[in-house]
C-alpha positions as CSV (number, residue, x, y, z in Angstrom):
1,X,78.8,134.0,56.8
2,X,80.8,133.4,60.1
3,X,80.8,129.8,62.0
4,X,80.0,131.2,65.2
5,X,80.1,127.4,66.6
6,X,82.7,127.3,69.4
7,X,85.9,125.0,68.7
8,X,85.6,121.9,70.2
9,X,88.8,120.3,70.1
10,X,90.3,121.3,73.7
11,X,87.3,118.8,75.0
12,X,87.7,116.4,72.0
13,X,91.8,116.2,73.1
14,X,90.5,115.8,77.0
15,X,88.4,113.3,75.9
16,X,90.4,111.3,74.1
17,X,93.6,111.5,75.9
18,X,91.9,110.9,79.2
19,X,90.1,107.6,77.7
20,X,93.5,106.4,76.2
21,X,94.8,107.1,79.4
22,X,92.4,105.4,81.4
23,X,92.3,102.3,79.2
24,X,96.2,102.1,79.4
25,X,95.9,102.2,83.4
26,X,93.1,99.5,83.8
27,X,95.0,96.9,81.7
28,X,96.8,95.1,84.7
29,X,96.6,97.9,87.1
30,X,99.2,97.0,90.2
31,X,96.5,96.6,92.5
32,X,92.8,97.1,91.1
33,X,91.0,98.4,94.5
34,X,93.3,101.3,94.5
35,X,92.8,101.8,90.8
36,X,89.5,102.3,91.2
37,X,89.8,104.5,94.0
38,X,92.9,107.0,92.0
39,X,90.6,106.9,89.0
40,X,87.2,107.6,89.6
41,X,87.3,111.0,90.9
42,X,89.4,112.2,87.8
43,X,86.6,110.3,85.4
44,X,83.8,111.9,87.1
45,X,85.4,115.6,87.2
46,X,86.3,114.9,83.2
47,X,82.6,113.7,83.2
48,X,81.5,116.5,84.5
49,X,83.5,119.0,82.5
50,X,81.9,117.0,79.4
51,X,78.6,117.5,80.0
52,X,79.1,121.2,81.2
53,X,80.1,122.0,77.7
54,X,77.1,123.3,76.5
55,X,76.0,125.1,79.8
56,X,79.1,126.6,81.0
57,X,82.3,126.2,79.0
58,X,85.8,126.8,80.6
59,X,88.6,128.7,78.7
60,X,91.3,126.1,76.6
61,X,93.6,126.1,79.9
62,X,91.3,124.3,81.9
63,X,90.6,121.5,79.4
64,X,94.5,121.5,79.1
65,X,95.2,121.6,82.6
66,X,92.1,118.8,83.2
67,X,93.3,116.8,80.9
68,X,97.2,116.7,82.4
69,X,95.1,116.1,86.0
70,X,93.8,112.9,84.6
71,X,97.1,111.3,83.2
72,X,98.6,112.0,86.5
73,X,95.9,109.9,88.4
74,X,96.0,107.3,85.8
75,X,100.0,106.9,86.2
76,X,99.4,106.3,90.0
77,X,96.3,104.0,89.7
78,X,98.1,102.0,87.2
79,X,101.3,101.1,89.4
80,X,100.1,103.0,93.0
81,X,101.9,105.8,93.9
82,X,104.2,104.2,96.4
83,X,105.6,102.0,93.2
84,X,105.9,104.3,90.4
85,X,108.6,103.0,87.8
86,X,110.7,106.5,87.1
87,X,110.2,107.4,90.9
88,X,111.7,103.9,92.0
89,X,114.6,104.5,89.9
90,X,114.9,108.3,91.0
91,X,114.5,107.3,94.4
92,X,117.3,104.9,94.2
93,X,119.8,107.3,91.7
94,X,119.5,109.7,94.1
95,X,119.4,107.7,97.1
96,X,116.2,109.5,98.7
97,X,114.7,107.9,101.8
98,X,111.1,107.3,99.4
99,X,109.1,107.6,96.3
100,X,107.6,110.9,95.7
101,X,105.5,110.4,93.1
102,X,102.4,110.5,95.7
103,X,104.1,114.0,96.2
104,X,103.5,114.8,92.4
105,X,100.1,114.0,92.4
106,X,99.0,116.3,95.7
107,X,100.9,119.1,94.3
108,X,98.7,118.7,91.3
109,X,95.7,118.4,93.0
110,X,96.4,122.1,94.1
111,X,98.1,123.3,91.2
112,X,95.0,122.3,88.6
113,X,92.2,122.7,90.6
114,X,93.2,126.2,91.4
115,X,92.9,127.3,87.9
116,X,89.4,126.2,87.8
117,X,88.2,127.4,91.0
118,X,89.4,130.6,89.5
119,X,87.7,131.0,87.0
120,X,84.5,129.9,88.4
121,X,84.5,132.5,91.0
122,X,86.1,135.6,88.6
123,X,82.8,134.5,85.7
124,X,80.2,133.5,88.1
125,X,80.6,135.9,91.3
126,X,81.2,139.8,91.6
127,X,85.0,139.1,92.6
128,X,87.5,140.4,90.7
129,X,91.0,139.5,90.5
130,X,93.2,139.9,93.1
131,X,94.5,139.5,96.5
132,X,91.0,137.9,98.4
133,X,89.9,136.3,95.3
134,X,93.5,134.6,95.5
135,X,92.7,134.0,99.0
136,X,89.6,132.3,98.2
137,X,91.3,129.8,95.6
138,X,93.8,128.4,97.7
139,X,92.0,127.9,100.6
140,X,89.5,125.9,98.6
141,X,92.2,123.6,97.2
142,X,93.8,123.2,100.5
143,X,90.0,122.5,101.8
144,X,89.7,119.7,98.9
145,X,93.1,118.4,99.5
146,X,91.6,118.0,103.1
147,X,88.7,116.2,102.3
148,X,90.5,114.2,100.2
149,X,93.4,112.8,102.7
150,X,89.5,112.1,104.9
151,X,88.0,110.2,102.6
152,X,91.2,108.0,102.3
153,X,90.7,107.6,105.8
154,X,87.3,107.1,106.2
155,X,87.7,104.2,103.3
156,X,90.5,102.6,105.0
157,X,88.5,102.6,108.4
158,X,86.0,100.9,106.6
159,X,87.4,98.6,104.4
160,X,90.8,98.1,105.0
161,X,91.2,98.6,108.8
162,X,94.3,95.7,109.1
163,X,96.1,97.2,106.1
164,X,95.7,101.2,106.5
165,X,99.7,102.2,105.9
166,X,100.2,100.1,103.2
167,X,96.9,101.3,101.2
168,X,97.4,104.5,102.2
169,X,101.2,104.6,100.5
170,X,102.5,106.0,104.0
171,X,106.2,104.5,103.2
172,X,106.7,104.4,106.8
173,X,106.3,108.2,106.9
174,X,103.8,109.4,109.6
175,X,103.4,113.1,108.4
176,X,102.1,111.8,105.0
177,X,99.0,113.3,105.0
178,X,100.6,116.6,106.3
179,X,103.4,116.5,103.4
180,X,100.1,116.2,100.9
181,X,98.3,118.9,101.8
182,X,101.4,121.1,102.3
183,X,102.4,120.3,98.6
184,X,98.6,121.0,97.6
185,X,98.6,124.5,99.4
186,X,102.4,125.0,97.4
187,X,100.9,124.0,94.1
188,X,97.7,126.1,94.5
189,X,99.9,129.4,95.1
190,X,102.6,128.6,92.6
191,X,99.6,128.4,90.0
192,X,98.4,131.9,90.8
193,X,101.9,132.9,90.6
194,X,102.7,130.8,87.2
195,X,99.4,130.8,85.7
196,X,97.2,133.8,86.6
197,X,98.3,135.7,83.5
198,X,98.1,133.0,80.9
199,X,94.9,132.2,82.1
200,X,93.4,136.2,82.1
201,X,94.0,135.5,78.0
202,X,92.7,132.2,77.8
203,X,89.3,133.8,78.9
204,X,89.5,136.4,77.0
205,X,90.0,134.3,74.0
206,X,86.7,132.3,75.1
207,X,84.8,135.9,75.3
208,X,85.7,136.8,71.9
């Protein structure tokens, strides 16, 4: 008789590597406040792809992908992205005017979200793939990467009104926020480019 139980080791790994993660980057975080604030969205969309599971699983990639998302975040709660280690050191090899490790993390944040706004809206709406589906996916990163450089604002209006640049990891650079959602918008197209493909047969896989 067949075990027709899926395999639950893509959200076993996401689990796991995203709590060892998250441990590692609470232990003496650079600056706690902004920990909190890089970490908490990426626990509550791991969170949420946990207790989806059973509902409404994704294919493999996104668990993979998810999981990748995390460890980013956790890097730059851990020492801010303004400070991180490798970036300081690239930043001074290379003699480059900042660190650019805040630019990592907003390409991400179009890059990975992309795949699973993807595949939400080719299994759970009558789009097919192709050109306004694409459409559809990045300007719904570039709309979170939006709301997301507005509710750094709207926190550091509130709470930090004296110390906005700093919190904010601006590095002196006024066009910041612009640079963020421009490398959001790049990573969101370069994933349909990269990843459309390899994610067509990781849903197939999950169909069989």
């Amino acid at each position: 008789m067949t075990d027709a139980r899926p395999d639950r080791t893509p959200l076993f790994v996401m689990l796991g590597v995203s709590a060892a993660a998250l441990i590692w980057s609470g232990s003496r975080p650079a600056d706690r406040q902004v920990w909190v604030f890089e970490v908490s969205l990426g626990t509550v969309g791991v969170l949420l792809l946990t207790a989806t599971w059973g509902r409404f699983r994704f294919s493999t990639l996104v668990y993979v992908l998810a999981t990748i998302h995390f460890v980013i975040l956790a890097i730059g709660g851990k020492y801010t992205y303004a400070d991180m280690p490798l970036f300081n050191w690239l930043r001074d090899a290379l003699h480059l005017s900042r660190n650019h490790y805040d630019r990592v993390g907003h390409f991400a944040q179009g890059f990975i979200p992309a795949i699973i706004v993807r595949e939400i809206l080719l299994r759970c709406t009558p789009l097919q793939r192709g050109r306004m589906s694409a459409v559809l996916v990045v300007a719904m990163c570039l709309a979170m990467s939006a709301l997301y450089e507005l509710i750094e604002w709207w926190i550091v209006v509130v709470f930090y009104p004296d110390e906005g640049p700093s919190w904010l990891g601006l590095q002196g650079d006024v066009w910041d926020a612009h640079w963020d959602m421009t490398m959001a918008l790049l990573g969101a197209c370069l994933s349909l480019v990269l990843l459309g493909r390899v994610h067509d047969r990781s849903m197939r896989r999950l169909a069989r």
